[in-house]
mmCIF entry with sequence, helices, sheets and N, C-alpha, C, O atoms, coordinates in Angstrom:
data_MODEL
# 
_entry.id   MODEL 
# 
_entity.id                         1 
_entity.type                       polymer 
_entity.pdbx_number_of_molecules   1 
# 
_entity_poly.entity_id                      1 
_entity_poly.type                           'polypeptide(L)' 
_entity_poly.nstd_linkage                   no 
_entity_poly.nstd_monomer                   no 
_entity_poly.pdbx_seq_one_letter_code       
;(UNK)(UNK)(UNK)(UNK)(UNK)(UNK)(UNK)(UNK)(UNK)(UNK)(UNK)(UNK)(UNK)(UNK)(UNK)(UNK)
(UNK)(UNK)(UNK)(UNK)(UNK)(UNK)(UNK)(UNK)(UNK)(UNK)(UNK)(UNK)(UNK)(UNK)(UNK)(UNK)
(UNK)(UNK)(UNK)(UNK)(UNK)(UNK)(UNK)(UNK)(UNK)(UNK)(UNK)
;
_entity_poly.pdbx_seq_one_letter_code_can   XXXXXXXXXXXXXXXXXXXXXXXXXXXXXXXXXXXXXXXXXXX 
_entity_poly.pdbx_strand_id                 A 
# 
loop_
_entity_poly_seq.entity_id 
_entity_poly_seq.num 
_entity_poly_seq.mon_id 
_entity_poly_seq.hetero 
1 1  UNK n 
1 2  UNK n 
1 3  UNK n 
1 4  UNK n 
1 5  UNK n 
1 6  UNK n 
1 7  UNK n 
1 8  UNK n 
1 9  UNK n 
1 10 UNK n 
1 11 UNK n 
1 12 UNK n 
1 13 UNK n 
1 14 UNK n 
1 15 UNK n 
1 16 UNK n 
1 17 UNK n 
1 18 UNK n 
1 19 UNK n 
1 20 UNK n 
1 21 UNK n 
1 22 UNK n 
1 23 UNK n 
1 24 UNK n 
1 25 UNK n 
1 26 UNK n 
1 27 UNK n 
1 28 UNK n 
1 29 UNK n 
1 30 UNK n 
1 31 UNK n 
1 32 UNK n 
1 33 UNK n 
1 34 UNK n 
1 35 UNK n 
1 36 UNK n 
1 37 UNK n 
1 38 UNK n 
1 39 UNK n 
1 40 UNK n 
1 41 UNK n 
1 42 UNK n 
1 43 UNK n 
# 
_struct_asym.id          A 
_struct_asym.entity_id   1 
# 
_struct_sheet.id               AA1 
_struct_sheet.type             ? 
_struct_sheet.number_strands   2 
_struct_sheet.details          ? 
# 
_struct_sheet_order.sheet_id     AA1 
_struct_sheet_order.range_id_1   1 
_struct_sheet_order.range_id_2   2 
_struct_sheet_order.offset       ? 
_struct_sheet_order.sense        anti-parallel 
# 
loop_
_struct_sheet_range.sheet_id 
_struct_sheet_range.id 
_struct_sheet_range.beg_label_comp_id 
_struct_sheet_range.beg_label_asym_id 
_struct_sheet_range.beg_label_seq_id 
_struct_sheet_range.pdbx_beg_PDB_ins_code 
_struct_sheet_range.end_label_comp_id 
_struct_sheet_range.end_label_asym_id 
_struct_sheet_range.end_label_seq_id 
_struct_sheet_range.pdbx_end_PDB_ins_code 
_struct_sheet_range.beg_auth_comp_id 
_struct_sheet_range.beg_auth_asym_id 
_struct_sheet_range.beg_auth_seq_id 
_struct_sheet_range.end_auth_comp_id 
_struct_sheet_range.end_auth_asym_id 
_struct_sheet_range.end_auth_seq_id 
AA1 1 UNK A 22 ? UNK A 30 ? UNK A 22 UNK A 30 
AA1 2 UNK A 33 ? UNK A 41 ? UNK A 33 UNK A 41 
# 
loop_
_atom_site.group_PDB 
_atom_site.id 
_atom_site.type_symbol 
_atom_site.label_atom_id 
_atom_site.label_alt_id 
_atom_site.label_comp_id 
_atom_site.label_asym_id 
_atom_site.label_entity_id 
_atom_site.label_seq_id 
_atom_site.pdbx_PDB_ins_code 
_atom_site.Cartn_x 
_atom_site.Cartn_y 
_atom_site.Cartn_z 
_atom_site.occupancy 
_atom_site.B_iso_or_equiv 
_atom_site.pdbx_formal_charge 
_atom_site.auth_seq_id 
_atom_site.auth_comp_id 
_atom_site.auth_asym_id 
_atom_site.auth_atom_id 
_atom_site.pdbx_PDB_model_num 
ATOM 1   N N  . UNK A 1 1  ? 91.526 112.173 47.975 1.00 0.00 ? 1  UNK A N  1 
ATOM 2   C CA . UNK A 1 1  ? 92.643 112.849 47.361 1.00 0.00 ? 1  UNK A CA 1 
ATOM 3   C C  . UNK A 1 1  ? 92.181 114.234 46.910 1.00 0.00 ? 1  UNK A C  1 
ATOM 4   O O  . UNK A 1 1  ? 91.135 114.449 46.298 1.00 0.00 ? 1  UNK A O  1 
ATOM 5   N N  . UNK A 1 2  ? 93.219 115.288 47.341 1.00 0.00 ? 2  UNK A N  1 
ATOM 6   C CA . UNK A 1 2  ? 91.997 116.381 46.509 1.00 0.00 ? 2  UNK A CA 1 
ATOM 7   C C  . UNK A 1 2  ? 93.275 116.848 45.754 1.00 0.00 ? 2  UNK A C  1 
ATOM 8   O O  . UNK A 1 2  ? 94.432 116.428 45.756 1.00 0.00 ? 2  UNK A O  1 
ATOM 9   N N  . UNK A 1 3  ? 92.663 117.847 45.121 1.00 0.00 ? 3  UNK A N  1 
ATOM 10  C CA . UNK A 1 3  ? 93.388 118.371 43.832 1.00 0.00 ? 3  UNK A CA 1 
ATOM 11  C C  . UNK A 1 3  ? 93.060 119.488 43.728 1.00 0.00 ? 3  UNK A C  1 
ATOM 12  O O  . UNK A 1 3  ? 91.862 119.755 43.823 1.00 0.00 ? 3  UNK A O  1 
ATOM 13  N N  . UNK A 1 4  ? 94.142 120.646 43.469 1.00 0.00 ? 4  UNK A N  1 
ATOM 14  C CA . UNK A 1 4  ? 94.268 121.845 43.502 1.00 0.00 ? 4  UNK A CA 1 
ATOM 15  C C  . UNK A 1 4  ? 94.156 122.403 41.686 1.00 0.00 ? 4  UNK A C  1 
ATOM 16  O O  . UNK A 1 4  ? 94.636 121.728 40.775 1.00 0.00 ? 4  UNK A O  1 
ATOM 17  N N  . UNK A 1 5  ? 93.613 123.405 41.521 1.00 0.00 ? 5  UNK A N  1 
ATOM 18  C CA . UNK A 1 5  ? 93.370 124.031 39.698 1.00 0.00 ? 5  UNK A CA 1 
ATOM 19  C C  . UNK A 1 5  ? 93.552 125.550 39.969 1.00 0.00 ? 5  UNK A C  1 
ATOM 20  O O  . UNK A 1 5  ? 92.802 126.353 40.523 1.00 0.00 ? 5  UNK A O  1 
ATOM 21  N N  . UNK A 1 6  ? 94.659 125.680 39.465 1.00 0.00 ? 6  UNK A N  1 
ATOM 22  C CA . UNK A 1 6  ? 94.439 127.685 39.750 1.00 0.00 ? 6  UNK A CA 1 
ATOM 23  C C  . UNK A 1 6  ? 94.631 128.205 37.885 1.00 0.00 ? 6  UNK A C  1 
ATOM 24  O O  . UNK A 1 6  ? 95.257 127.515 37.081 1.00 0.00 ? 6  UNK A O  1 
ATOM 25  N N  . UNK A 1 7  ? 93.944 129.519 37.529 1.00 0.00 ? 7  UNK A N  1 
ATOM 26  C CA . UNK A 1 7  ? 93.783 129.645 36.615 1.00 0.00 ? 7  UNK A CA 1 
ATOM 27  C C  . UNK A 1 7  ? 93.877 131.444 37.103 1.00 0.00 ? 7  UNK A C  1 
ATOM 28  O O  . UNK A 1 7  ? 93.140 132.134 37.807 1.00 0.00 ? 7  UNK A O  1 
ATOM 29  N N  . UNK A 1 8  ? 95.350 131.788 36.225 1.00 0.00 ? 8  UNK A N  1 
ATOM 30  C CA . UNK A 1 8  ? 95.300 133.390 36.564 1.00 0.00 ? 8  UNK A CA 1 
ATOM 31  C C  . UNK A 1 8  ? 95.784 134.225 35.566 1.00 0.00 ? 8  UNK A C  1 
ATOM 32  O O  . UNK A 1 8  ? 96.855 134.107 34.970 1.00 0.00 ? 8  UNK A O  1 
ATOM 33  N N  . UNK A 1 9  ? 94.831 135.177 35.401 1.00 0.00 ? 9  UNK A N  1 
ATOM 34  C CA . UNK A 1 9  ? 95.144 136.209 34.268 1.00 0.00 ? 9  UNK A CA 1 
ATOM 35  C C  . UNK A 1 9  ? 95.669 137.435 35.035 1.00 0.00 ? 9  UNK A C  1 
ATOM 36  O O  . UNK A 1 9  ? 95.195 137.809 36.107 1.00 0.00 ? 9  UNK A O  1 
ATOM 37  N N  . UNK A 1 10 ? 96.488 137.910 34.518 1.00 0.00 ? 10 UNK A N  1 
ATOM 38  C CA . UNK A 1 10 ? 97.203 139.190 35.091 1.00 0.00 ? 10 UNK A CA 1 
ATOM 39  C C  . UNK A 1 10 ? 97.251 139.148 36.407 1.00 0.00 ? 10 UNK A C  1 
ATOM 40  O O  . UNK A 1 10 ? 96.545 138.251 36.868 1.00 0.00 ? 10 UNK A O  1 
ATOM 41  N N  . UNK A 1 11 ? 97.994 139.975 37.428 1.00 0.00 ? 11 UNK A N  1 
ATOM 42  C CA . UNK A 1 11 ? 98.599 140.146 38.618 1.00 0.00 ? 11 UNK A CA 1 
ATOM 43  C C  . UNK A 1 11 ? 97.437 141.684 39.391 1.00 0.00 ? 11 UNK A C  1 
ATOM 44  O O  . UNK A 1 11 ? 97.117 142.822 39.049 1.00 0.00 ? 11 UNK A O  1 
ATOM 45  N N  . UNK A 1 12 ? 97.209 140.843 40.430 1.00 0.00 ? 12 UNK A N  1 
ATOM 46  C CA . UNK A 1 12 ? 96.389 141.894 41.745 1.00 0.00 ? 12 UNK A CA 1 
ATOM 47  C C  . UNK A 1 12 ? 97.635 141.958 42.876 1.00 0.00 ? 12 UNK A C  1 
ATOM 48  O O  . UNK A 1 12 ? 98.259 140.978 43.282 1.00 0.00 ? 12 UNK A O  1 
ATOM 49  N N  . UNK A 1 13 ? 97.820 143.220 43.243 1.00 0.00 ? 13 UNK A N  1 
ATOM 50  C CA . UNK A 1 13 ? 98.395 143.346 44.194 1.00 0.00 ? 13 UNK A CA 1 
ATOM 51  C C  . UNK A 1 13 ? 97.191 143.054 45.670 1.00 0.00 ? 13 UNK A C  1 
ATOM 52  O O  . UNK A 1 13 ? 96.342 143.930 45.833 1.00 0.00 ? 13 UNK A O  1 
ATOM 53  N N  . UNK A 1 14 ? 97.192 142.043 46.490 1.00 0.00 ? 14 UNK A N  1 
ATOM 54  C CA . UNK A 1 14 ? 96.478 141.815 47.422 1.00 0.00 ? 14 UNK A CA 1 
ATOM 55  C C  . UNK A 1 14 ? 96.870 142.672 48.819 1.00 0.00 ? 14 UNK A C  1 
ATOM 56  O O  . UNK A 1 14 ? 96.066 142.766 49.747 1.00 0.00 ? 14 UNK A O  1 
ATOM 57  N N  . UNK A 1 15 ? 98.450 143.395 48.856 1.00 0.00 ? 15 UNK A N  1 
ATOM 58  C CA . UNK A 1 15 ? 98.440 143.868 49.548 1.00 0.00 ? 15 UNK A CA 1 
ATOM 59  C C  . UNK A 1 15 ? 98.538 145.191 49.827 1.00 0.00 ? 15 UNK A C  1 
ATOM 60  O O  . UNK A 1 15 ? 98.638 145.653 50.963 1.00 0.00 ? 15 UNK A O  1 
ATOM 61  N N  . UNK A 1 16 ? 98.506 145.982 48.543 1.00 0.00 ? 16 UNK A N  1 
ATOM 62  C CA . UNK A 1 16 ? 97.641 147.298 48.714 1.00 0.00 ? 16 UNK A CA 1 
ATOM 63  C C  . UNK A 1 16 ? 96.152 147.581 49.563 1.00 0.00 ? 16 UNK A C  1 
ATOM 64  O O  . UNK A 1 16 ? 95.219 146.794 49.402 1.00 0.00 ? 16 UNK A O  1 
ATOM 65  N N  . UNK A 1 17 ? 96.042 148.592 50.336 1.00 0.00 ? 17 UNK A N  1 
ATOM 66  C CA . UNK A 1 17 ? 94.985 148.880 50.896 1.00 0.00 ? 17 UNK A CA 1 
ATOM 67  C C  . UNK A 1 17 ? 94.220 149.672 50.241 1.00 0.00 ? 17 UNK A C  1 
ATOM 68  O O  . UNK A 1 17 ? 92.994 149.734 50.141 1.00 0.00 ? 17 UNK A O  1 
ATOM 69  N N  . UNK A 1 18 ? 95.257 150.414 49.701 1.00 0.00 ? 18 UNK A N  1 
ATOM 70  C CA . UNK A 1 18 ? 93.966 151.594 48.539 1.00 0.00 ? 18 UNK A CA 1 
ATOM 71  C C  . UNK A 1 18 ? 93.228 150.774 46.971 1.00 0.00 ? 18 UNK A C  1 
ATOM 72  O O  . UNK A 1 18 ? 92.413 151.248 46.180 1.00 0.00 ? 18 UNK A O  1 
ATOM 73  N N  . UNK A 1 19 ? 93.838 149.557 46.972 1.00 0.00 ? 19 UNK A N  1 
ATOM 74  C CA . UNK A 1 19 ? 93.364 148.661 45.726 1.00 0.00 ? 19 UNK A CA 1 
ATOM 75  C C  . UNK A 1 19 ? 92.209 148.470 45.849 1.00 0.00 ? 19 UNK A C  1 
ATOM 76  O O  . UNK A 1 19 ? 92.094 147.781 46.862 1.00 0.00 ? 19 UNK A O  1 
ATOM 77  N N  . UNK A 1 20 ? 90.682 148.776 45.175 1.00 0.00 ? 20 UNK A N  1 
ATOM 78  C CA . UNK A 1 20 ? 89.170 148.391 45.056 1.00 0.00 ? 20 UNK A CA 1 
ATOM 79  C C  . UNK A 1 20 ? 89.675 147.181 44.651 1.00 0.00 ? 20 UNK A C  1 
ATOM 80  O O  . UNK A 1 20 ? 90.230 147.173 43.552 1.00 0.00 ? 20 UNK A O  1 
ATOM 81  N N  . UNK A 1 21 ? 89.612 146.059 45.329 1.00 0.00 ? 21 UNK A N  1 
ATOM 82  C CA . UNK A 1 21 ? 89.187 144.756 45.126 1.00 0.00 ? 21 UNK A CA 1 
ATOM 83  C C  . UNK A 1 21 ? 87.834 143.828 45.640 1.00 0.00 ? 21 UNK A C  1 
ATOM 84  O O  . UNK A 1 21 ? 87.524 143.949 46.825 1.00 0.00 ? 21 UNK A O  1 
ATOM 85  N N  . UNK A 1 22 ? 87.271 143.187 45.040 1.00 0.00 ? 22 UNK A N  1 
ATOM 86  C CA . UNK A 1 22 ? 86.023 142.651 45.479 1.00 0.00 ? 22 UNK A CA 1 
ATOM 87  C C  . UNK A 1 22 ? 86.470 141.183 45.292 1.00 0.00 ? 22 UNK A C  1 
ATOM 88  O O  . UNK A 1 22 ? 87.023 140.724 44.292 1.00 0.00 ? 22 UNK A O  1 
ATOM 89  N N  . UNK A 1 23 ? 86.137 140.524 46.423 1.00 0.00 ? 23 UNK A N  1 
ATOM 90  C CA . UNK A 1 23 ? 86.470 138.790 46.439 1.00 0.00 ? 23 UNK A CA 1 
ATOM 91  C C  . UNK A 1 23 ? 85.309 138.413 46.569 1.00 0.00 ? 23 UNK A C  1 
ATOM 92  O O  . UNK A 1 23 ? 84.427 139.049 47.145 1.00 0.00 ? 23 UNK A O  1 
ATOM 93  N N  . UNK A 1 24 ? 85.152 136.965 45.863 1.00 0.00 ? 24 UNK A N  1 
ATOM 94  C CA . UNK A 1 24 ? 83.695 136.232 46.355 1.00 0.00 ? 24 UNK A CA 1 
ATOM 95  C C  . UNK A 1 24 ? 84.359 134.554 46.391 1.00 0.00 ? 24 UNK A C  1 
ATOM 96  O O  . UNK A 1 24 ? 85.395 134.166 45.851 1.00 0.00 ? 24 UNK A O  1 
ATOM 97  N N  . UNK A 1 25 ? 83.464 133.828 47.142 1.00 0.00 ? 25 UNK A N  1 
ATOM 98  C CA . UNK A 1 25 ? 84.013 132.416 47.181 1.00 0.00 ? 25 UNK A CA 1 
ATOM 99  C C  . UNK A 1 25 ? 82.916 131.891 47.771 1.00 0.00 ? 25 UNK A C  1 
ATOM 100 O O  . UNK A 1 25 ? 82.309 132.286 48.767 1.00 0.00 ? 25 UNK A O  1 
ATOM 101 N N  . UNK A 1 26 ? 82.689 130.830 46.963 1.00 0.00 ? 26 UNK A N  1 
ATOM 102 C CA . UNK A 1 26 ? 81.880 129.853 46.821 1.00 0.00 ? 26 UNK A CA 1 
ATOM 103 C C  . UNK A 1 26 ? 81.912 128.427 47.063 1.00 0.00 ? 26 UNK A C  1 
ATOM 104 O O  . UNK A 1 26 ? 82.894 127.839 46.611 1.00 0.00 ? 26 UNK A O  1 
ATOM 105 N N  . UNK A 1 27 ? 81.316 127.963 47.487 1.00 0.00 ? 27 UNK A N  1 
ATOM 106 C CA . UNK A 1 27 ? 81.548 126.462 47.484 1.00 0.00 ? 27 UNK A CA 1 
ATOM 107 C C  . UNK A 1 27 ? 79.721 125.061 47.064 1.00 0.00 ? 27 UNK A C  1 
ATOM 108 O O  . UNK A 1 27 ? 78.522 125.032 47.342 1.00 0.00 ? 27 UNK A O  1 
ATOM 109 N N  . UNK A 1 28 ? 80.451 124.458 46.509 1.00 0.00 ? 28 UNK A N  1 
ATOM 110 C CA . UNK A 1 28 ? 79.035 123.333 45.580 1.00 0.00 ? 28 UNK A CA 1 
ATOM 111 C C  . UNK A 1 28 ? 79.439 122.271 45.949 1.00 0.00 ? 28 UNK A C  1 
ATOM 112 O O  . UNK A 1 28 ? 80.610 121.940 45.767 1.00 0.00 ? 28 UNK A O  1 
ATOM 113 N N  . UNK A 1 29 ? 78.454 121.417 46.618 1.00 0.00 ? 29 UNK A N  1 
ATOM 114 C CA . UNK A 1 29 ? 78.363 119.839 46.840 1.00 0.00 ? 29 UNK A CA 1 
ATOM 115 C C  . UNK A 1 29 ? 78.322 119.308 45.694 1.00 0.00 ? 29 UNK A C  1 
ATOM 116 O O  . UNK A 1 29 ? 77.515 119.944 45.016 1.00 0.00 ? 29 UNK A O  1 
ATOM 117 N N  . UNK A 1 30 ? 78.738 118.533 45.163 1.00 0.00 ? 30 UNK A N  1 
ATOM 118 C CA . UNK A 1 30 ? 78.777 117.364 43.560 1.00 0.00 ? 30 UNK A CA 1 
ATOM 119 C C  . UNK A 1 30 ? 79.109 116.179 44.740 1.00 0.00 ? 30 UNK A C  1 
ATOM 120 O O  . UNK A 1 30 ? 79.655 116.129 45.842 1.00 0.00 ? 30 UNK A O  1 
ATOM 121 N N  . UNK A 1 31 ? 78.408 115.234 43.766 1.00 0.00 ? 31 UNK A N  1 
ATOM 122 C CA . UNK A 1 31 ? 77.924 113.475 43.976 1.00 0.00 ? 31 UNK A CA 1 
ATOM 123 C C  . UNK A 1 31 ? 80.287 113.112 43.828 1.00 0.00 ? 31 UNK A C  1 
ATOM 124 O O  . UNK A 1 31 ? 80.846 112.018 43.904 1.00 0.00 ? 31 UNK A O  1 
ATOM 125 N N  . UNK A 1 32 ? 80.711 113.992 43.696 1.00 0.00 ? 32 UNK A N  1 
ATOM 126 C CA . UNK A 1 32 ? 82.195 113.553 43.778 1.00 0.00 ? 32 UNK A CA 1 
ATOM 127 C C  . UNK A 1 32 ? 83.145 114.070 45.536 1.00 0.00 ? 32 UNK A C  1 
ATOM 128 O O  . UNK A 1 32 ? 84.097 113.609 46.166 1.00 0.00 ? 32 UNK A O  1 
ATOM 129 N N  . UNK A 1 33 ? 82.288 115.112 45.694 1.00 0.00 ? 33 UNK A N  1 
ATOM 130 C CA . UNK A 1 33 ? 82.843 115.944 46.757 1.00 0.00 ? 33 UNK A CA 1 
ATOM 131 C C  . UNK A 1 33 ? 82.858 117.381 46.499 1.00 0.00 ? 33 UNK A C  1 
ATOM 132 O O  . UNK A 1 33 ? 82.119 118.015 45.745 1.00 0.00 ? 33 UNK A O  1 
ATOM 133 N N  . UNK A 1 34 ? 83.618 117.715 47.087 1.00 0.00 ? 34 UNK A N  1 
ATOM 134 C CA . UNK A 1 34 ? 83.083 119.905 47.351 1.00 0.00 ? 34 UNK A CA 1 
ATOM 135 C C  . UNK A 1 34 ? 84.183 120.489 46.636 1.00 0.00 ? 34 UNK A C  1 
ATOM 136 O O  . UNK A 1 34 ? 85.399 120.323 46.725 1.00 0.00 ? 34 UNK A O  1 
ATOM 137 N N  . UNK A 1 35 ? 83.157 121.522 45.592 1.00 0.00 ? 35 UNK A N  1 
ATOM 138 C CA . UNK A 1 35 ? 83.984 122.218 44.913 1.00 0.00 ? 35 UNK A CA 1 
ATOM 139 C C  . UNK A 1 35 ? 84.011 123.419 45.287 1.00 0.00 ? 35 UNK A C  1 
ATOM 140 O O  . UNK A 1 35 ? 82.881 123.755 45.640 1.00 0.00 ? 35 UNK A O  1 
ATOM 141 N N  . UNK A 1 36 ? 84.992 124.501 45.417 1.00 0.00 ? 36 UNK A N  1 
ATOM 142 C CA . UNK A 1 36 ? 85.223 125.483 46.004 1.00 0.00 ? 36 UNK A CA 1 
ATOM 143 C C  . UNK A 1 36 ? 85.966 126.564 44.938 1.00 0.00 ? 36 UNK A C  1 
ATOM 144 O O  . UNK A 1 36 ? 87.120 126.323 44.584 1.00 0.00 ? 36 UNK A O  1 
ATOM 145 N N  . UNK A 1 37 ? 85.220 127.839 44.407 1.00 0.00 ? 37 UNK A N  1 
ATOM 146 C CA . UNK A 1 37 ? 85.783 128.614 43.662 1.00 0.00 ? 37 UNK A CA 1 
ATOM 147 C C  . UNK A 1 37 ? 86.111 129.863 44.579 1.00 0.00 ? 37 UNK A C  1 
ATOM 148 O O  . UNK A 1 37 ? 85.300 130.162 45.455 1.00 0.00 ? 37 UNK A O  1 
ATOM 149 N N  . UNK A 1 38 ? 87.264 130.600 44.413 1.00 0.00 ? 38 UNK A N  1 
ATOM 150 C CA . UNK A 1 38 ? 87.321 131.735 44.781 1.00 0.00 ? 38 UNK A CA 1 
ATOM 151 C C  . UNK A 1 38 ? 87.873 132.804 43.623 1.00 0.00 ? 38 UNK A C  1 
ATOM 152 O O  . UNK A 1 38 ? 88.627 132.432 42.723 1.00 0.00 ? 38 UNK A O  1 
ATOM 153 N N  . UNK A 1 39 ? 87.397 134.197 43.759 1.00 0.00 ? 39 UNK A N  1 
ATOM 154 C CA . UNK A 1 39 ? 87.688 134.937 42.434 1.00 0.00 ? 39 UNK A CA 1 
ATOM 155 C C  . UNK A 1 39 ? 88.071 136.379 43.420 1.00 0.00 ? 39 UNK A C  1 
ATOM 156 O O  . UNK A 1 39 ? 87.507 136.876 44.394 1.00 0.00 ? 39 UNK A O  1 
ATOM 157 N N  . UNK A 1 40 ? 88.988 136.658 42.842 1.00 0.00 ? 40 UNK A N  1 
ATOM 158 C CA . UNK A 1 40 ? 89.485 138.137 43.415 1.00 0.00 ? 40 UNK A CA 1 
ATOM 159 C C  . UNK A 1 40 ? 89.222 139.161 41.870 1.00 0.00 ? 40 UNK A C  1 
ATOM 160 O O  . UNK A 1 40 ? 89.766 138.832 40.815 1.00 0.00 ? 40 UNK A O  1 
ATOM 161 N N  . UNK A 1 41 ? 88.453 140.216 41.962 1.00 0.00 ? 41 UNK A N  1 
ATOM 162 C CA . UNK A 1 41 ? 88.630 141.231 40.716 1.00 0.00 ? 41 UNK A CA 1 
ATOM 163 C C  . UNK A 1 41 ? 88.949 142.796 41.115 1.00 0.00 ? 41 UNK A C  1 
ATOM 164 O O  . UNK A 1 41 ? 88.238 143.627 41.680 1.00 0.00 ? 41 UNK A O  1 
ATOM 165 N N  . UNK A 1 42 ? 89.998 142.862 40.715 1.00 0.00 ? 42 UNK A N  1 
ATOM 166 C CA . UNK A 1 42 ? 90.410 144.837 41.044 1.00 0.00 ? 42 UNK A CA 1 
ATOM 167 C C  . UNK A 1 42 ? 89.861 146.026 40.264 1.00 0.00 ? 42 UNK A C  1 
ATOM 168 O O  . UNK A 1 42 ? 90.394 146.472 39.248 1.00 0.00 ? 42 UNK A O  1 
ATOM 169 N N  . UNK A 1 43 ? 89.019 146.387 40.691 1.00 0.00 ? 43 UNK A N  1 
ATOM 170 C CA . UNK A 1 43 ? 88.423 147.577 39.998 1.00 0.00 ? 43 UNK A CA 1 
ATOM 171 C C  . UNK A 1 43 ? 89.117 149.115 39.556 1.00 0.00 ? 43 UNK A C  1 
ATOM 172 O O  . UNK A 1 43 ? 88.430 149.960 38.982 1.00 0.00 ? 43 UNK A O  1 
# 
C-alpha cells in the first residue's frame, strides 16, 4: 500500500523559465520500503 505526504509552504511557479529554481530528490531504503523526498527551492 503506499501512501502519499506532501508538505508545502508558499507557491513556486514551476513553469516560469526565468525562475532560479534548484530541485533535488532523493530516495532511502528502510526495513518498511522506499522513501522518496523531493524538494523544489526558488532562489
Amino acid at each position: 500500500m503506499a501512501r502519499t505526504e506532501k508538505f508545502i509552504e508558499g507557491r513556486v511557479s514551476l513553469q516560469t523559465f526565468r525562475s532560479d529554481i534548484d530541485y533535488y530528490a532523493l530516495q532511502a531504503m528502510t526495513k518498511y520500503g522506499v522513501l522518496g523526498v523531493k524538494v523544489w527551492i526558488e532562489k
